[in-house]
Phi, psi and omega in degrees: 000137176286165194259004176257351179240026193240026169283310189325324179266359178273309150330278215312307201283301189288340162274325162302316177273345141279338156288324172276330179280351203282323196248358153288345156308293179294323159311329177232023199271353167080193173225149189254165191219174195187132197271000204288316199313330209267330185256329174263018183216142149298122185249128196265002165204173175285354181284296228285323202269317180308300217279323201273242261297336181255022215277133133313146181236053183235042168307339203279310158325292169300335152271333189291300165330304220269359173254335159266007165255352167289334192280333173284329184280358160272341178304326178301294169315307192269342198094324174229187180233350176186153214287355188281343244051205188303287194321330166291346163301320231033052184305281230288355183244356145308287177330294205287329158317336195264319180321316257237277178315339170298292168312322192271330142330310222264323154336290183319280174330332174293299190220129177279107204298161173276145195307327197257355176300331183295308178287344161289324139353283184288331174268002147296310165321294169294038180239289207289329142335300182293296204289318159304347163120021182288111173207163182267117152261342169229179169216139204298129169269120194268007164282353181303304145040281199232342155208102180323334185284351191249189196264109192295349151257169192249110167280156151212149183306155218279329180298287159308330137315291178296307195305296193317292221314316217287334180276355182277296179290344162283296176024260161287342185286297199278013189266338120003254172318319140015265224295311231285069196242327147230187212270159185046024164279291179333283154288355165277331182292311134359311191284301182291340151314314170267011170284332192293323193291305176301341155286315213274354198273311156316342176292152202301323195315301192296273178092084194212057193306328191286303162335249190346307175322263176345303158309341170261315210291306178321321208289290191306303192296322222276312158342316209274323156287345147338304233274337166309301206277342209283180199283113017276151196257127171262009177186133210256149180285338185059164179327303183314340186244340182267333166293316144346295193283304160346284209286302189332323204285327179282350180259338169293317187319308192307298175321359204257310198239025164238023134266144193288320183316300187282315269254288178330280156009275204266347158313344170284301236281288159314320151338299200300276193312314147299002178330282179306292191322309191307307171286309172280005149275329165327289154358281188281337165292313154322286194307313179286324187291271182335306189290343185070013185269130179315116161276025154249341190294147186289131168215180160240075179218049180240172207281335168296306191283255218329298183317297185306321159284000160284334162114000152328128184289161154317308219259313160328271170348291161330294195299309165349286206274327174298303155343298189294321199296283183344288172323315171264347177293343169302289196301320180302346182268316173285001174270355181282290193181132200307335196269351159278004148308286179303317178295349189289309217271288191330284194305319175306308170294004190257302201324305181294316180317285251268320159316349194256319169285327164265016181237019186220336163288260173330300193233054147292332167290359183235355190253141184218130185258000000 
């Protein structure tokens, strides 16, 4: 099999092993408790409140696994990971950034760090990321836009190239984390994301097959641990698994925007696929700055918890927000190219089969809609 036809199996491979690692995870992961969860979650009783604060959080374990033995078994197989070798992927400064970014969640979860050590943390991880050959080099020249005559990228200098890349990926990593407020938004939003990602990484544009892996491997794991977290959730992503999936999602991004040919292209397209996440962190820095409130500090005021206080259900909510992501990652995958819309619309529809079988076969009597 060519490695430009092997995501389906790479998706296959890391969701069969997050299903099966999720809940032997959960079985001996003990349970962590964070006094942060009392200020930052709406409790709709004390059974409800009991029940979150004794929840497992190592979901980030169980994806970090199930993506980093799909990624040894293709090395195995195939011998490489991409047709350039490993190394054109830049892996090794992704492993080592997301490991990195993981250990400093989980470390949160345990005990919760004061808000700028986490943050000194993450811009470390994404520094050694960045330093390992991860980068941003160029950026959508936004007067291009509105006039085609000008030159549609920004090149930047090794300075600026590191600060954006380093600021790109805390970023996303923590508007990621945001969202991860009820049970299963995060990672459903994740899925759709790295499905967006994993089309346009096969488009003629990209050409970016080993990208296109790594993105269906996230893509399957993150699935396969849905079927835990969505709502009621037995095992929670914790700090540890929504900065994880942040970065990884934030270090495929970079790849996008380290050619001058794509950089135009694919920034609206991210703009889009990052939609939500984007805005309420926007959002909650606004919202905290104005309030005069620590804008690290944990609340229940994201956009998720407002829907809920409109009296919107957990599982309402999800579907809400899982809709608006889908749209735009569509449209941003059809402002790319039609057929990378359809391979979008395609993957998206195998996803939905397969989210349909474990929740209406397999477990019907437990799932309530």
């Amino acid at each position: 099999m060519d490695l430009s036809q092997a995501q389906p199996l790479a998706f296959i491979i890391a969701l069969f092993l997050s299903y099966i690692l999720t809940p032997i995870i959960k079985e001996r992961a003990g349970f962590t408790t964070r006094k942060e969860l009392e200020a930052g979650r709406c409790y709709a009783s004390v059974k409800d409140k009991a029940k979150t604060l004794s929840t497992p959080r190592l979901g980030g374990l169980s994806i970090l696994i199930s993506t980093a033995l799909t990624v040894v078994v293709f090395i195995i197989v195939y011998g490489r990971f991409t047709p350039a070798g490993i190394k054109h992927l830049e892996l090794e400064a992704i492993i080592t950034g997301s490991t990195m970014i993981f250990l400093i969640g989980l470390l949160d979860d345990i005990k919760p760090l004061p808000c700028l050590t986490k943050l000194l943390g993450q811009i470390s991880a994404a520094s050694i990321t960045s330093l390992l050959g991860l980068k941003i080099k160029f950026l959508a020249n936004p007067l291009y836009y509105f006039d085609h005559s000008l030159s549609p990228h920004i090149k930047l200098d090794a300075i600026s190239s590191f600060l954006i890349t380093v600021a790109f990926l805390v970023l996303i990593s923590n508007a990621i984390n945001l969202i991860d407020g009820i049970d299963g938004l995060a990672a459903g939003v994740s899925v759709i994301s790295a499905v967006a990602i994993w089309a346009i990484s096969l488009s003629p544009l990209l050409y970016r097959p080993d990208a296109a892996i790594l993105a269906a491997t996230l893509a399957g794991a993150s699935l396969g641990f849905l079927r835990y977290n969505f709502n009621p959730a037995r095992m929670f992503l914790g700090d540890n698994g929504s900065y994880l999936l942040g970065f990884v999602l934030a270090s495929l991004s970079c790849l996008g925007l380290a050619k001058k040919i794509t950089v135009a292209i694919i920034t609206p397209l991210l703009i889009l696929i990052f939609a939500l996440p984007l805005l309420d962190c926007f959002y909650t820095i606004i919202r905290r700055s104005l309030n005069k409130k620590n804008i690290l500090k944990p609340d229940s005021e994201h956009l998720h918890h407002q829907l809920e206080n409109l009296g919107l259900s957990h599982k309402q909510i999800n579907y809400l927000i899982y809709s608006l992501s889908l749209l735009c990652g569509g449209l941003g995958c059809f402002e790319v190219g039609y057929e990378v819309g359809i391979s979008y619309l395609v993957i998206i529809g195998s996803i939905a089969a397969i989210w349909l079988i474990f929740s209406f076969i397999f477990n019907f009597k437990k799932q309530r809609f």
